[in-house]
C-alpha positions in Angstrom: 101.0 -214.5 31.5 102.3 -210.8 30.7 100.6 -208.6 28.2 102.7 -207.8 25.4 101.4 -204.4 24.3 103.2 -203.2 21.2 104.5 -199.7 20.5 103.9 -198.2 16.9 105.8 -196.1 14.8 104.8 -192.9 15.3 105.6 -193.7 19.7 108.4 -194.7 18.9 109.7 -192.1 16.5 108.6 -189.2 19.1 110.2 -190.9 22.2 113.1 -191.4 20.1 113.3 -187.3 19.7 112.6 -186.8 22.9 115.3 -188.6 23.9 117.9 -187.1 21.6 116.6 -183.5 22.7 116.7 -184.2 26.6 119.6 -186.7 27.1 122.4 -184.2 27.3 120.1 -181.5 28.4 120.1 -181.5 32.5 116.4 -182.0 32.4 116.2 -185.7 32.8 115.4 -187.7 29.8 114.2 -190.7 31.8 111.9 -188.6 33.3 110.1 -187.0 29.8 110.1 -190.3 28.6 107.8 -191.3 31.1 106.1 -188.3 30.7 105.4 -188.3 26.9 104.3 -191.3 26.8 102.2 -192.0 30.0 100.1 -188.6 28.9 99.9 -189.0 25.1 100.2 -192.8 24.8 98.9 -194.4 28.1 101.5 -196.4 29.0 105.3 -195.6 30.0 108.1 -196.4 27.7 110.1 -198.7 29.8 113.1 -198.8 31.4 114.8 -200.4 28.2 113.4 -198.7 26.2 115.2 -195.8 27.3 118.1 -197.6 28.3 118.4 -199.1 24.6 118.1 -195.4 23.1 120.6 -194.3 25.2 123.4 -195.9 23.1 122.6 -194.0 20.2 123.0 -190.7 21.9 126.0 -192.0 23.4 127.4 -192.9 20.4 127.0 -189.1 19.8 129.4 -188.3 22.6 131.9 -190.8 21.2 131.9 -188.9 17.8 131.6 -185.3 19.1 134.7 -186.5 21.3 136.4 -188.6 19.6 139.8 -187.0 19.4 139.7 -186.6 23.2 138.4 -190.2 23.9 141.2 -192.1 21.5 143.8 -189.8 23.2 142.7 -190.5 26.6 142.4 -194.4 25.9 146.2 -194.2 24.4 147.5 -192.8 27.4 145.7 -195.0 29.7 147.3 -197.5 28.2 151.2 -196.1 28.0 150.4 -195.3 31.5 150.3 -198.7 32.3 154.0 -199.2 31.4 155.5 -195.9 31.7 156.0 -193.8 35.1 156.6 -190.7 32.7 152.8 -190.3 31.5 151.5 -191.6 34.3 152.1 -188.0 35.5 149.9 -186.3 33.0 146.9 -185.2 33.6 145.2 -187.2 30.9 146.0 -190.2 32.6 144.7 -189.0 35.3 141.5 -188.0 33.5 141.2 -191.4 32.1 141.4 -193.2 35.6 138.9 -190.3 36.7 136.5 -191.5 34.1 136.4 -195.3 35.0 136.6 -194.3 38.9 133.4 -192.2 38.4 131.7 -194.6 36.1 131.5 -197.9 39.2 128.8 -196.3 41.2 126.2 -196.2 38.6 127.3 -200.0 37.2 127.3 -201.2 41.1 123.8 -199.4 42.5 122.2 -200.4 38.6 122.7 -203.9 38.8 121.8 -203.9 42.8 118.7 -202.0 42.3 117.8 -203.2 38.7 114.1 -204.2 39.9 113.4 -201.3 41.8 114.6 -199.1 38.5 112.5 -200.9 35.9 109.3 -200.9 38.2 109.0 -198.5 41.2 111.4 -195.6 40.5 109.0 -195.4 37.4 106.1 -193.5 39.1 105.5 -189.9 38.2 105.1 -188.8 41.9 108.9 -189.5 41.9 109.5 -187.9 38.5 107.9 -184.4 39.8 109.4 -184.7 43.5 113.2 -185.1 41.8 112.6 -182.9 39.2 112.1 -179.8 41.5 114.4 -181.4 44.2 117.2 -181.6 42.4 116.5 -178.5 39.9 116.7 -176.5 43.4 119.9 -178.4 44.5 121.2 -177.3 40.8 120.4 -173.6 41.3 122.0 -173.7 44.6 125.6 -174.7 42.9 125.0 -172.6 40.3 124.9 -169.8 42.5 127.0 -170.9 45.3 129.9 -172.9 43.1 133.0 -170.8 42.8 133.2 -172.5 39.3 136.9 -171.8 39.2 138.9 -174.9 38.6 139.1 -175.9 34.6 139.6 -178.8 33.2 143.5 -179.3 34.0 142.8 -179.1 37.9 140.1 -181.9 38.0 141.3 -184.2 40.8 140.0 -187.9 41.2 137.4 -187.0 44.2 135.6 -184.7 41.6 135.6 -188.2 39.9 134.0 -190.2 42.8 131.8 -187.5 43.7 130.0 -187.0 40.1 130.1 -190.5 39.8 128.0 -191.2 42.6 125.8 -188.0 41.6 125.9 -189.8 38.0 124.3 -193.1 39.9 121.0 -190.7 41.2 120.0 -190.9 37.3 118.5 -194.6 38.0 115.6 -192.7 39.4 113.6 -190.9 36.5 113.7 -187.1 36.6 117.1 -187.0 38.8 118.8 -186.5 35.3 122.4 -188.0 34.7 124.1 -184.9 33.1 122.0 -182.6 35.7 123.3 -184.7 38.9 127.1 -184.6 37.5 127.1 -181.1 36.5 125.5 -179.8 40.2 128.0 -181.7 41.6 130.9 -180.4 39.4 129.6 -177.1 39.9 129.5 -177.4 43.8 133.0 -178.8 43.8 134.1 -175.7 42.2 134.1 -176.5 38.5 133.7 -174.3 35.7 130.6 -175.1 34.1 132.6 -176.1 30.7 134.5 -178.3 33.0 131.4 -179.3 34.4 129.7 -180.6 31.3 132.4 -182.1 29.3 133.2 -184.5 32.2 130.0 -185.1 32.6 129.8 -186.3 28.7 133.0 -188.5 29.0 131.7 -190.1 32.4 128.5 -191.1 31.0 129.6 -193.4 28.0 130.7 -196.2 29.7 128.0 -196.1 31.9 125.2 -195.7 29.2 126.7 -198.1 27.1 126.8 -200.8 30.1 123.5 -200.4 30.8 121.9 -199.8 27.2 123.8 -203.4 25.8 122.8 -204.9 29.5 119.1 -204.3 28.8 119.0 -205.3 24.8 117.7 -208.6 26.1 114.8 -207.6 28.3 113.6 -205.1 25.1 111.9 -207.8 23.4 110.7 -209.8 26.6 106.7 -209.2 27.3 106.7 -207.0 31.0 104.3 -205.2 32.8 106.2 -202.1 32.7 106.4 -200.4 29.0 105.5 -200.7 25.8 107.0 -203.2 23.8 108.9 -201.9 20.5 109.9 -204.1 17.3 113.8 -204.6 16.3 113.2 -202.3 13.9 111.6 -199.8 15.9 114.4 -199.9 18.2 117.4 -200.0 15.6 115.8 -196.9 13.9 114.8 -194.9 17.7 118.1 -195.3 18.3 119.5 -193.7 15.3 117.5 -190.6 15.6 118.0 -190.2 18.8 121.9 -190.1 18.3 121.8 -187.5 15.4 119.5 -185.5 17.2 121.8 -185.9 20.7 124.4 -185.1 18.6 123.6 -181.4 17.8 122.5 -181.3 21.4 125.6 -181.8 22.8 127.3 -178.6 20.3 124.7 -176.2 21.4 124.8 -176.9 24.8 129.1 -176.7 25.0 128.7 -173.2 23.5 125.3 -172.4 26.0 127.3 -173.3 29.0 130.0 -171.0 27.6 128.1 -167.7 28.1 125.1 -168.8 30.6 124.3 -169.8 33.4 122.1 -173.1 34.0 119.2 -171.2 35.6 116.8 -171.4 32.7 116.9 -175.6 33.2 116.6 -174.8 36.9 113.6 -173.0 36.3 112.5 -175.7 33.8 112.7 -178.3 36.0 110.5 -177.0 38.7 107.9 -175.8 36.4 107.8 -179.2 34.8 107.5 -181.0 38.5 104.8 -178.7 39.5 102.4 -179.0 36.2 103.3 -183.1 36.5 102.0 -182.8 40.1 98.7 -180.9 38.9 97.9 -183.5 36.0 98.7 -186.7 38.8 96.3 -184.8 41.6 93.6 -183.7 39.0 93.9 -187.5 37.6 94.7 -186.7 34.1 97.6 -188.6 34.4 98.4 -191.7 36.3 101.1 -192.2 38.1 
């Protein structure tokens, strides 16, 4: 019989900011998930719990880009019926988005187990974090970052969609594995990040309404939150994501990504010290 050990108000209230502050960030918000609350509350957030909180800062993308999402769903849909449109580049853009968005639906319902249990150790965490935080300098410094928005072409689609499905592991980051692959491709990093946003939702939202049902369930992997707990988590982490996502379109603007290169590596390497010093498990 499984253990159902509860999560209280104040967890929940701090995962929920941690997730609104590091969803959109490419720092992995799987990944400090873990990390919060394995060090500070002895036990790891869970899978759907993270998952769950994910629709509120998604719901932040759908606000923040709202004009662009209702005109890209309009003329997906004239597309259908008119050769004329079909031409424009926001119907393209529209078929880019649900291209890129199979990989991560496929690989998470294939590997689903695997994601809610094993992916979840911190050894993983700190190897991705630094892994991919090199890969991410790498394209940041080798990425001709000269195509804009208007030139994206549907293999940048397939190919950040597939780096979008290397999220499922924890400290991969979603918004870090489509913007180093954006960037490689030879996206500007404005480019870069607002596809990243718009292939994301129906991803996140797959996955966050997919896992409602196993939030509640007693499992040997998480804490267990309340309805309420989750209902109000989610909120704060949308308002929160929300302001994310404005700081970071302006960041990009004027900066490189280096500082959350940097980040990243310094974060694997002080999780590596607290596993092999044993103040943490993994």
């Amino acid at each position: 019989m499984l253990e159902w050990v509860s999560l209280s108000w104040l967890q929940a209230l701090v995962l929920a900011v941690v997730q609104g502050l590091t969803e959109f960030l490419p720092i992995s918000s799987s990944g400090h998930l873990s990390i919060v609350s394995k060090l500070f509350f002895g036990d790891d957030a869970g899978a759907s719990f993270t998952a769950v909180t994910q629709i509120g800062t998604e719901l932040a993308v759908v606000i923040y880009f709202a004009k662009d999402i209702v005109r890209l769903v309009a003329v997906w849909f004239r597309g259908l019926v008119s050769a004329e449109v079909r031409r424009t580049q926001d119907y393209r853009l529209a078929w880019y988005v649900i291209v890129g968005s199979l990989p991560i639906g496929v690989l998470g319902l294939l590997f689903q187990d695997v994601i809610r249990s094993t992916f979840r150790s911190l050894w993983i965490t700190g190897a991705t974090l630094i892994v991919f935080g090199v890969l991410m300098g790498l394209a940041e410094r080798f990425g001709q970052q000269r195509r804009a928005q208007d030139q994206l072409r549907l293999s940048d689609g397939v190919a950040m969609g597939f780096a979008q499905s290397l999220a499922l592991i924890p400290g991969v980051s979603r918004s870090g594995g489509t913007i180093t692959a954006g960037l490689a491709l030879g996206l500007d990093r404005p480019t870069a990040v607002r596809f990243s946003f718009l292939l994301a939702i129906p991803a996140v939202f797959a996955a966050g309404l997919s896992e409602i049902s196993h939030v509640f369930e007693p499992s040997p992997y998480g804490l267990q939150p309340s309805v309420a707990q989750m209902v109000v988590a989610t909120v704060v982490a949308g308002v929160i994501g929300y302001a994310v996502i404005a700081w970071l379109l302006r960041f990009v603007e004027r900066h490189s990504v280096y500082v959350f290169v940097w980040y990243r590596i310094v974060l694997g390497l002080v999780l590596f010290g607290l596993l092999g010093f044993g103040v943490m498990q993994p």
